[in-house]
BAFI-3210 file (N, C-alpha, C; in Angstrom, 3 decimals, decimal comma, padded with zeros to 6 digits):
// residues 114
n [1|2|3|4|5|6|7|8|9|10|11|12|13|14|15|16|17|18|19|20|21|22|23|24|25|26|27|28|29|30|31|32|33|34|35|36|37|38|39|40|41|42|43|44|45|46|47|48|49|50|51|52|53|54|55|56|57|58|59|60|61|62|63|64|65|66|67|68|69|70|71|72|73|74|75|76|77|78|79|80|81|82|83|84|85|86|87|88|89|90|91|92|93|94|95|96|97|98|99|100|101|102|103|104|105|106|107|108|109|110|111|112|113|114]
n.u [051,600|052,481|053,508|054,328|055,460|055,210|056,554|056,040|057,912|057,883|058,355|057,294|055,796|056,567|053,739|052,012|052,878|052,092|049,490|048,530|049,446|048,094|045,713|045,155|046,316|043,683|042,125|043,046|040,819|039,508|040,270|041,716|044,020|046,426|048,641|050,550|050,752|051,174|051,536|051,038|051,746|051,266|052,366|051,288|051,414|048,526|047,101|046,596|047,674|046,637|047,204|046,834|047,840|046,689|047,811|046,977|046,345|045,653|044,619|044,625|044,144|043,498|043,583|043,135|042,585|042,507|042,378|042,318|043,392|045,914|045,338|042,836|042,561|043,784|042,055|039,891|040,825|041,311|038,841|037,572|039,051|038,346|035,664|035,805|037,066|035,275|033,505|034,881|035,628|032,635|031,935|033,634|032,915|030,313|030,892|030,514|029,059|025,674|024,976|023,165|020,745|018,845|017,047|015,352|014,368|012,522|011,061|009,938|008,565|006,498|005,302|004,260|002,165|000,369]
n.v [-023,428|-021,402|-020,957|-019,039|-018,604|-016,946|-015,519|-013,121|-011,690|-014,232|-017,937|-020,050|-022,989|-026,091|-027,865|-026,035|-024,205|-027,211|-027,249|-024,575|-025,031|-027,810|-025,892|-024,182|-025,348|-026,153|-024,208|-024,438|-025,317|-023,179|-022,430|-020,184|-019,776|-019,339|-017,898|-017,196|-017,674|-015,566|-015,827|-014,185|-014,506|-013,080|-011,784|-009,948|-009,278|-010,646|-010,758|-012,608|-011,990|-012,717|-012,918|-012,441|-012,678|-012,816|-013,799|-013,874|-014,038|-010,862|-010,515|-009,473|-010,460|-009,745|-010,220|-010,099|-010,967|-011,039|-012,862|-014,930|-016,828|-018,658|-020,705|-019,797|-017,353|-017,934|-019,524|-017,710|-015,767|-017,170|-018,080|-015,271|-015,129|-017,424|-016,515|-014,196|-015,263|-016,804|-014,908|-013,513|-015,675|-016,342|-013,989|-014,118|-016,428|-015,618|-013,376|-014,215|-013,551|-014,090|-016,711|-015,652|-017,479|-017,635|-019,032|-020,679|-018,032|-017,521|-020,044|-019,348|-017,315|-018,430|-020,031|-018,111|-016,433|-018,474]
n.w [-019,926|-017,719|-014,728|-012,020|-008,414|-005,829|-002,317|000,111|002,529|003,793|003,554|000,895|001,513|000,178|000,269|000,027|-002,208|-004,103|-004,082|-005,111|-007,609|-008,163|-008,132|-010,426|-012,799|-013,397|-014,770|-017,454|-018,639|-019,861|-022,072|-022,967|-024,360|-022,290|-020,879|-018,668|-015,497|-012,663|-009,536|-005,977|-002,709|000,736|003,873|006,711|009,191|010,922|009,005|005,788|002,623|-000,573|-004,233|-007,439|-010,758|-014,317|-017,334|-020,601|-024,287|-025,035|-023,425|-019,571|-016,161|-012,630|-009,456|-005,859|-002,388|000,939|003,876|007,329|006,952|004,882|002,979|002,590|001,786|-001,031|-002,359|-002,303|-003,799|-006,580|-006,869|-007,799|-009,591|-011,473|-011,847|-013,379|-015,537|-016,564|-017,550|-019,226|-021,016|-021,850|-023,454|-025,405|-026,939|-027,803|-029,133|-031,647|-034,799|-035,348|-037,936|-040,825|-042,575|-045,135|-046,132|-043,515|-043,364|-044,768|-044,307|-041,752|-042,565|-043,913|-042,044|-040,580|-041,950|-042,133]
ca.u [051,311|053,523|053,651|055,673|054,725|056,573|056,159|056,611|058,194|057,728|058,947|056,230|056,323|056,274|052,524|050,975|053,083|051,914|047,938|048,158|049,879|046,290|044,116|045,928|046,222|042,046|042,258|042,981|039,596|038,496|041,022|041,837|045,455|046,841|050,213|051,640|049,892|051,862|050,744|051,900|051,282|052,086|052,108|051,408|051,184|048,047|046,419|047,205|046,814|046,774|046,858|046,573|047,815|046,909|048,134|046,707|046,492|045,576|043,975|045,191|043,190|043,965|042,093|043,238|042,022|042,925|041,527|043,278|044,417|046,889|045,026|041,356|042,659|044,213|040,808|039,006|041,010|041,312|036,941|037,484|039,645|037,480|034,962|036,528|037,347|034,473|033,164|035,649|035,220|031,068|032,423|034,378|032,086|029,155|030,944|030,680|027,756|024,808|024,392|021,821|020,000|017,500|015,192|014,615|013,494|011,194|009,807|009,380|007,210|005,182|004,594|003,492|001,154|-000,641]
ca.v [-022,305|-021,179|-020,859|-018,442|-018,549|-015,918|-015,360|-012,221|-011,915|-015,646|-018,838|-020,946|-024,406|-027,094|-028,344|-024,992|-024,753|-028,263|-026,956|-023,716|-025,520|-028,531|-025,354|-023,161|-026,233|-026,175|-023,163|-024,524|-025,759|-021,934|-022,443|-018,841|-019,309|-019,258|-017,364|-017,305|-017,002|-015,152|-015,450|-013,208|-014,745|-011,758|-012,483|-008,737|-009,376|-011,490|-011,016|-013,204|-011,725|-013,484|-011,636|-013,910|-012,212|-014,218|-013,376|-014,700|-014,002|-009,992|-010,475|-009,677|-010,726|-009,595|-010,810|-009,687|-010,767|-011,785|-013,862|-015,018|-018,408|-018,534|-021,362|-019,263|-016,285|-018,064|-020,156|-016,191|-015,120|-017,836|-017,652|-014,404|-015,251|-017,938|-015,648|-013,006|-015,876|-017,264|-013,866|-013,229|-017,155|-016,216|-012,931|-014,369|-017,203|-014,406|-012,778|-014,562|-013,250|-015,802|-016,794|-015,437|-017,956|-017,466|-020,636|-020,273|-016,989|-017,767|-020,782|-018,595|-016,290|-018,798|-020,418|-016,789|-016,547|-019,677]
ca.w [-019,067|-016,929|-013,127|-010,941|-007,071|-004,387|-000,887|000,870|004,159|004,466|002,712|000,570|001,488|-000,800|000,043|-000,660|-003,939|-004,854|-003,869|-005,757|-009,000|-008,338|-008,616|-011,216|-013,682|-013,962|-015,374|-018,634|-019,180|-020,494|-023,430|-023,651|-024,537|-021,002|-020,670|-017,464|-014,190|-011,310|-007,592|-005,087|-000,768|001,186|004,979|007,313|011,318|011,610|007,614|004,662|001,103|-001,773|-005,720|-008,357|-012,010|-015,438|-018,723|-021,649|-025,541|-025,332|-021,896|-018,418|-015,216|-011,593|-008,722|-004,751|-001,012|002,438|004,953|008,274|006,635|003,695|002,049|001,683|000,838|-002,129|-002,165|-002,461|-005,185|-007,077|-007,595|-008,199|-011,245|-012,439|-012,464|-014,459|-017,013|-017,625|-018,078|-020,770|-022,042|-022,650|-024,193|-027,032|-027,404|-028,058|-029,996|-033,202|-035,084|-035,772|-039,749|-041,462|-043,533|-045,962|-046,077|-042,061|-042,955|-045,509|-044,053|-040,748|-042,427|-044,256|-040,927|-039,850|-042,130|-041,645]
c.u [052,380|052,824|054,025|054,302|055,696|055,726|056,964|056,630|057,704|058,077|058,104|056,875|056,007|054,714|051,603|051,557|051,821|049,991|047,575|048,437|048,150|045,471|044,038|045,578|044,514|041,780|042,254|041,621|038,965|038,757|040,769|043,571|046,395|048,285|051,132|050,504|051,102|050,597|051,911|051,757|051,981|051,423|052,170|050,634|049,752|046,727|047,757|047,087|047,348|046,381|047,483|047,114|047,470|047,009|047,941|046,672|045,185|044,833|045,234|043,969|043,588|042,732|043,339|042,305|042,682|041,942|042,971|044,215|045,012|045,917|043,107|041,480|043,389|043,375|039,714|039,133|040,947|039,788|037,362|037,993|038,953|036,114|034,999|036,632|036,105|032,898|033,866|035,283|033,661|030,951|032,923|033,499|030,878|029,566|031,030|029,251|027,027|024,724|023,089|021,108|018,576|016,443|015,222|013,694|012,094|010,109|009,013|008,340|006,145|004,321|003,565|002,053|-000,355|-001,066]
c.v [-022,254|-020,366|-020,525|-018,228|-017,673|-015,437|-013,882|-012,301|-013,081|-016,749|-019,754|-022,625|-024,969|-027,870|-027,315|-024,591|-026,260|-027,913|-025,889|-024,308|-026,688|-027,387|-024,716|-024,057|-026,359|-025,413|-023,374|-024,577|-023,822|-021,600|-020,998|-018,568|-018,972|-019,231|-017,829|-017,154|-016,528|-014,924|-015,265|-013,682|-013,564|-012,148|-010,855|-009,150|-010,800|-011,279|-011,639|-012,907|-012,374|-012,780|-012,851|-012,742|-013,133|-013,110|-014,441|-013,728|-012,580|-009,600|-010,371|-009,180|-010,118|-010,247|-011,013|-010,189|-011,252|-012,148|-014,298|-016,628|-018,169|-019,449|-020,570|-018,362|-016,707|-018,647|-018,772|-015,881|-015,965|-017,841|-016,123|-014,445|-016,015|-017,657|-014,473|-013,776|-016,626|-016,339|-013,719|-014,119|-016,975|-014,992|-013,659|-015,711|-016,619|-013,983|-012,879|-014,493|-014,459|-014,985|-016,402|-016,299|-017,774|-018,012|-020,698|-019,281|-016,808|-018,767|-020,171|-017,820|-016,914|-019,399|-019,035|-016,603|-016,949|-019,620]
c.w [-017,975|-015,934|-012,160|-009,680|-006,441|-003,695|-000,476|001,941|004,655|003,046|002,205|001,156|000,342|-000,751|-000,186|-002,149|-004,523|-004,926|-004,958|-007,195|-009,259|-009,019|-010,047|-012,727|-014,499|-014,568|-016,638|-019,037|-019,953|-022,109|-023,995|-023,888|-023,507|-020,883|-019,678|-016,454|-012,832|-010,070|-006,387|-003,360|-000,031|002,814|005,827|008,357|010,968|010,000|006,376|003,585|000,576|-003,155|-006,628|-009,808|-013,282|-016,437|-019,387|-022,769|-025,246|-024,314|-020,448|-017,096|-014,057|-010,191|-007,018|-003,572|000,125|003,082|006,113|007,747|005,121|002,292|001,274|001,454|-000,773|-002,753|-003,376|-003,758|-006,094|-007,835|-008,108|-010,076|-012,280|-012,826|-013,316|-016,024|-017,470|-018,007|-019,532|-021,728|-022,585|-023,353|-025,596|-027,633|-028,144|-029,115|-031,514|-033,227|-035,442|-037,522|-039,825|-042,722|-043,925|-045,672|-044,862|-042,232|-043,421|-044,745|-042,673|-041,115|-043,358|-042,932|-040,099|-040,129|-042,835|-040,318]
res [x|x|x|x|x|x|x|x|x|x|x|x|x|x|x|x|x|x|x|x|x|x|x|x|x|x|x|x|x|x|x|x|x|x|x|x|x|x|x|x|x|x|x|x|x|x|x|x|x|x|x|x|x|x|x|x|x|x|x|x|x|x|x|x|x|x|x|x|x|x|x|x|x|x|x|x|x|x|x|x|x|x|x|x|x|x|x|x|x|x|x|x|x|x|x|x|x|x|x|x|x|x|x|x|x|x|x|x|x|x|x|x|x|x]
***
C-alpha cells in the first residue's frame, strides 16, 4: 500500500508523518486490496483540516474535517474512513449468497411437523 502525505502552506514534520503512517498501516486489517492512501494537512489562520483519500480494488473512500489541532483532525477523519470501510468490508462479506441445501430443508420441515 502505498502512502503519499502533503502539507499545505506548512511543512509536515517527521513525527506526524511517522503517526499518520502508525494509523494508516491498520487499515490493512479490512483486506480490501488497499491501493494507495493520499492525505492532504491543510493549515488556514487558526483551523486544521485534514482529507484522507483511499483507493482500493474498484473502491474509492474520502473522508474530510478540522479541528484546532493537526493531530485530531487527522484523528476525525481517519474514524471516518474506518467507518466507511468497514461498511464496505460487511458489504462484500454479505454479499455472497447463502447455499441452499436440501437435507436442512427437509429435516426442517419434518421437525415442523412434529
Amino acid at each position: 500500500m502505498e502512502i503519499d502525505i502533503s502539507g499545505r502552506h506548512f511543512q509536515v514534520m517527521e513525527p506526524l508523518k511517522k503517526y499518520i503512517h502508525a494509523k494508516i498501516e491498520k487499515l490493512a486489517k479490512f483486506s480490501l486490496k488497499l491501493e494507495s492512501v493520499h492525505v492532504v494537512l491543510e493549515v488556514q489562520k487558526i483551523r486544521n483540516i485534514s482529507e484522507i483519500t483511499l483507493l482500493a480494488k474498484n473502491l474509492r473512500l474520502t473522508a474530510k474535517n478540522d479541528n484546532a489541532d493537526m493531530y485530531a483532525a487527522f484523528d476525525e477523519s481517519l474514524g471516518s474512513i474506518q467507518l466507511q470501510l468497514q461498511r464496505q468490508h460487511d458489504r462484500v462479506k454479505d454479499h455472497k449468497g447463502r447455499r441452499y441445501n436440501i437435507k436442512t430443508k427437509k429435516v426442517a420441515a419434518e421437525e415442523a411437523e412434529d
